[in-house]
C-alpha positions in Angstrom: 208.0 87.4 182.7 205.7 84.6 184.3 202.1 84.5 184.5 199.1 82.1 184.9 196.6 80.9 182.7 193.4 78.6 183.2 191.1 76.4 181.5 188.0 75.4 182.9 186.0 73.1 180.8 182.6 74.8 181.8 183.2 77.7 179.7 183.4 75.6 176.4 179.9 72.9 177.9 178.1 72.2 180.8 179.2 69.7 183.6 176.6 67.1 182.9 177.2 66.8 178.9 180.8 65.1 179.2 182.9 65.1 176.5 185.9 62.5 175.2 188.2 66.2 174.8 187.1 69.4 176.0 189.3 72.1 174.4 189.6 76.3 173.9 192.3 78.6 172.8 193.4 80.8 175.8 194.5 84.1 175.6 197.8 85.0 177.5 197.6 87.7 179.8 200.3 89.4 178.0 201.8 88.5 174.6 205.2 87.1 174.5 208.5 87.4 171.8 208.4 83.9 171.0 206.2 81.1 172.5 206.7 80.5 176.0 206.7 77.4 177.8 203.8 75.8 179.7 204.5 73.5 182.5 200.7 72.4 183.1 198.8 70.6 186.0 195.1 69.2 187.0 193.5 71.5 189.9 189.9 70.6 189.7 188.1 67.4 188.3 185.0 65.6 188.7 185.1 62.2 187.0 181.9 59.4 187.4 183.2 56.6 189.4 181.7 53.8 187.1 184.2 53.7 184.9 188.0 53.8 185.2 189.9 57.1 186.1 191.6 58.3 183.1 191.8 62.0 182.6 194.9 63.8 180.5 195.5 67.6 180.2 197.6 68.9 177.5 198.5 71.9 175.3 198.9 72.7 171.8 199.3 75.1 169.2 201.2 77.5 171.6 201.8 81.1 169.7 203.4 84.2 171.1 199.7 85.4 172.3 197.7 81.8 173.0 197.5 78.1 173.2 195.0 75.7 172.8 193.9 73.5 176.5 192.8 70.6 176.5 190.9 68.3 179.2 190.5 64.7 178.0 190.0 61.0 178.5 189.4 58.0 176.5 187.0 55.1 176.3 184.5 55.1 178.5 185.4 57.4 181.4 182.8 60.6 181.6 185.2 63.2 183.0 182.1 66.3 183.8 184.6 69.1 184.7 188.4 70.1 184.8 190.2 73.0 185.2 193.9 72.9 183.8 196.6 75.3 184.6 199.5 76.5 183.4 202.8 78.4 184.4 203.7 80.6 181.4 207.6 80.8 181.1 209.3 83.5 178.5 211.3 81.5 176.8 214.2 84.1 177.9 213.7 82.8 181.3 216.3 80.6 181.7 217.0 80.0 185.3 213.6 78.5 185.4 213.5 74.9 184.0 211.0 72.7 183.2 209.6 69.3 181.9 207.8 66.4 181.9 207.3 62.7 183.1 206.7 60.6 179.9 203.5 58.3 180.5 205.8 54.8 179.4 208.4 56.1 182.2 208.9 54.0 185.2 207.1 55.6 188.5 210.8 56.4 189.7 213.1 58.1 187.2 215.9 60.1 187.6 215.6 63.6 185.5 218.3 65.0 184.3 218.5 69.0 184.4 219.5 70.4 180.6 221.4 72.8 182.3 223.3 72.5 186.0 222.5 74.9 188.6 225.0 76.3 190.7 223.1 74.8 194.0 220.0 72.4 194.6 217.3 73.9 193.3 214.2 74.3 194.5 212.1 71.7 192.6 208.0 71.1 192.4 205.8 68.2 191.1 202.2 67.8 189.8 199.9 65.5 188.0 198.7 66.5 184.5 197.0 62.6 183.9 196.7 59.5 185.4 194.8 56.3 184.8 193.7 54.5 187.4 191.4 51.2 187.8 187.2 52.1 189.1 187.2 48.9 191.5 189.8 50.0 194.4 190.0 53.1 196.1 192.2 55.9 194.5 195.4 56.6 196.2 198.3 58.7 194.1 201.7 60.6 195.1 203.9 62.3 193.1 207.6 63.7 194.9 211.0 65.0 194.0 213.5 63.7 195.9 217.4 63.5 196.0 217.4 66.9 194.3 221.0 68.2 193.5 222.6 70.2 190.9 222.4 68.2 188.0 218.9 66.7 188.6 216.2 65.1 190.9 214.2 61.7 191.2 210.8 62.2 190.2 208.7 60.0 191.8 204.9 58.6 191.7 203.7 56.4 194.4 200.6 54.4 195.5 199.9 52.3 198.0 196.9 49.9 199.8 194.9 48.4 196.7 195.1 50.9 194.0 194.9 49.9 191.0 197.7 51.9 189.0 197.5 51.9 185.1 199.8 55.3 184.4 200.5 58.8 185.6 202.4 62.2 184.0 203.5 64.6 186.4 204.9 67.8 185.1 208.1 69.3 187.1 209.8 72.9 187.6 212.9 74.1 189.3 214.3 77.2 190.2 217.1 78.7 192.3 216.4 78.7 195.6 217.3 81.9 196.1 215.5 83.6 193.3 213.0 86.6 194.2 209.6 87.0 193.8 208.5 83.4 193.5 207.5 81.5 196.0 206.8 77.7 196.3 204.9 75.0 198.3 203.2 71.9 198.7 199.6 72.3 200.9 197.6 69.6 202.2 194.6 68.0 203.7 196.7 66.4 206.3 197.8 70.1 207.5 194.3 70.8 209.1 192.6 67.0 209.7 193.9 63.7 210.0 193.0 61.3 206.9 190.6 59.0 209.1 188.3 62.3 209.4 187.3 63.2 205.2 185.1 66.2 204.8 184.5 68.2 202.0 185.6 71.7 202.7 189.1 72.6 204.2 191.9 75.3 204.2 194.1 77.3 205.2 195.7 80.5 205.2 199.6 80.5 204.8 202.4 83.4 204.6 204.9 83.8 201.8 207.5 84.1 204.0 210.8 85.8 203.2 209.8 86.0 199.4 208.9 89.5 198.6 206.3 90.6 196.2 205.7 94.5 195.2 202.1 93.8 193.8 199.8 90.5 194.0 201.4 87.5 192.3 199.9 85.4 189.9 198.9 81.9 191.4 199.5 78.7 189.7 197.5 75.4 191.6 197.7 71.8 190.6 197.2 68.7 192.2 200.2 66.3 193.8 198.0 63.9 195.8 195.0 62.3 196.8 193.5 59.5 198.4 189.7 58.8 197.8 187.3 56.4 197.9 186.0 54.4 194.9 182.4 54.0 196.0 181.5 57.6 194.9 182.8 60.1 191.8 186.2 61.7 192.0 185.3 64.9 192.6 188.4 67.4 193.7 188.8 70.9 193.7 192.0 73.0 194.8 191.9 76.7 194.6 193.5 80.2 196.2 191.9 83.2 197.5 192.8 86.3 199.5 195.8 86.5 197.8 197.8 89.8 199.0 201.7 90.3 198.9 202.5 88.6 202.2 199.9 85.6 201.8 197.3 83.9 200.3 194.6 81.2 201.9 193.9 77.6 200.0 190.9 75.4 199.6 191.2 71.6 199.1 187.1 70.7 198.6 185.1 68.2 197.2 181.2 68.1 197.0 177.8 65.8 197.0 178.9 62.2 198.5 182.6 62.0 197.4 184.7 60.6 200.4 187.8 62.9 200.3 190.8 61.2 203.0 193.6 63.5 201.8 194.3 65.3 199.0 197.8 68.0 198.7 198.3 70.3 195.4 201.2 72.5 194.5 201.2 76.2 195.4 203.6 78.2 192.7 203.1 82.3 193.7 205.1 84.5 190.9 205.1 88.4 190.3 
C-alpha cells in the first residue's frame, strides 16, 4: 500500500513568525504492520532573501500510524513556510526502492540499488535541502542518469554564478512496468521559455497508459529552479483536478519573487 502525507508548517505557526524547526506528528492515512518508509521532498517554500538559502526537511519517530515532519534551517536563514511531502512505502513493498543523497556526497554519485531489478527501472529525483549562498542568483538541478539494473547516477547541478554550499536529493525506483503508479518530471519550461518569469503557470497532463480504478494519491516535490537573488525564494508546486486519467499542475510564486524556471516531480499511486 502507498499513500501520501503532508506537512505544511502553517498549521503548527504563522508565515511571518519563522522558526529555526517547524515540526508536527502526522497521522498516516491508514495505519501500517510495521513502519513504512518515507522517501520525502520540498514542494513549497518561501525563504527571505537576506540571508543564505538553507532549508532541510526530515522525518523522525516513524511508527506503524505516524511520523514526526520537520521543516528547518540553521543560523540565520528565516524560512516563513514549507510544505514537506512524503511517499509512504509498506515496508512489504519491495519492488519499490528507495534512498537518499547524503549531504557530504559529491554532486555526482553513483547509487547502488540493494536489490537488482530485472530491467532499468524507472527512477525519480527530488530535493529535500540545500544550502545555497544569498549574493548570486539561485540555480539548482537534480537528475538520474545512466540508470540500469544495478543502479543509477544521481546527479545535482548548477550553473552561471551560483553559489553552491550542499544539496540532499531523495530517490525512488520502480519497475517500469508496474501498474497503477505513474511518474513524471513537469516544468516551467513546458509552457514559457525562462527569459519570460511570471508567477502563475500550469498545466494539465494525462497519465497515459497507467491505469487507475479510483483517484490516486499525489506526491509533489521540487527537482529544479532557477531564481533570482534580488527578492525571497518563494516557490510553490501543487496538483489539482486529479481524476483517473489526469491531473493538472501549478508551478507559482507570489509578491516580487522573479521565478525563470522551476520543474518538481509528479509521483501518482493508487
Amino acid at each position: 500500500m502507498s499513500t501520501v502525507s503532508s506537512f505544511d508548517t502553517k498549521t503548527v505557526r504563522p508565515w511571518d513568525n519563522p522558526q529555526p524547526d517547524t515540526f508536527a506528528t502526522v497521522d498516516f492515512p491508514c495505519p501500517y504492520l510495521a513502519p513504512p518508509r518515507l522517501p520525502h521532498g520540498l514542494r513549497q517554500l518561501d525563504i527571505d532573501h537576506q540571508w543564505n538559502i538553507r532549508v532541510r526537511g526530515t522525518i523522525e519517530n516513524i511508527q506503524n500510524d505516524s511520523a514526526v515532519y520537520h521543516v528547518s534551517t540553521w543560523l540565520d536563514t528565516k524560512v516563513y513556510s514549507g510544505i514537506l511531502d512524503s511517499l509512504n512505502l509498506a515496508s512489504a513493498n519491495l519492488d519499490i526502492l528507495c534512498g537518499e543523497h547524503r549531504l557530504d556526497s559529491p554532486g555526482d554519485v553513483r547509487i547502488n540499488f540493494e536489490r537488482p531489478f530485472i530491467t532499468p527501472p524507472k527512477v525519480v529525483v527530488f530535493f529535500n535541502a540545500f544550502d545555497l549562498d544569498k549574493s548570486r542568483n539561485w540555480h539548482l538541478s537534480t537528475t538520474a542518469t545512466n540508470v540500469d539494473e544495478k543502479g543509477f547516477t544521481l546527479n545535482i547541478s548548477t550553473w552561471g554564478e551560483t553559489i553552491f554550499y550542499s544539496a540532499q536529493v531523495g530517490w525512488i525506483a520502480y519497475p517500469k512496468d508496474r501498474k497503477h503508479i505513474f511518474s513524471t518530471s513537469v516544468s516551467t519550461g513546458d509552457v514559457r521559455p525562462p527569459n519570460r518569469p511570471q508567477l502563475k503557470q500550469g498545466k494539465s497532463i494525462s497519465f497515459g497508459k497507467v491505469a487507475f480504478s479510483k483517484y490516486p494519491d499525489v506526491f509533489v516535490a521540487l527537482n529544479q529552479f532557477d531564481i533570482d537573488c534580488n527578492a525571497g525564494f518563494r516557490l510553490n508546486a501543487y496538483v489539482d483536478n486529479v481524476s483517473t486519467k489526469g491531473l493538472t499542475w501549478h508551478i507559482d510564486s507570489w509578491d516580487d519573487t522573479i521565478l525563470y524556471s522551476a520543474a518538481v516531480t509528479i509521483i501518482a499511486v493508487e
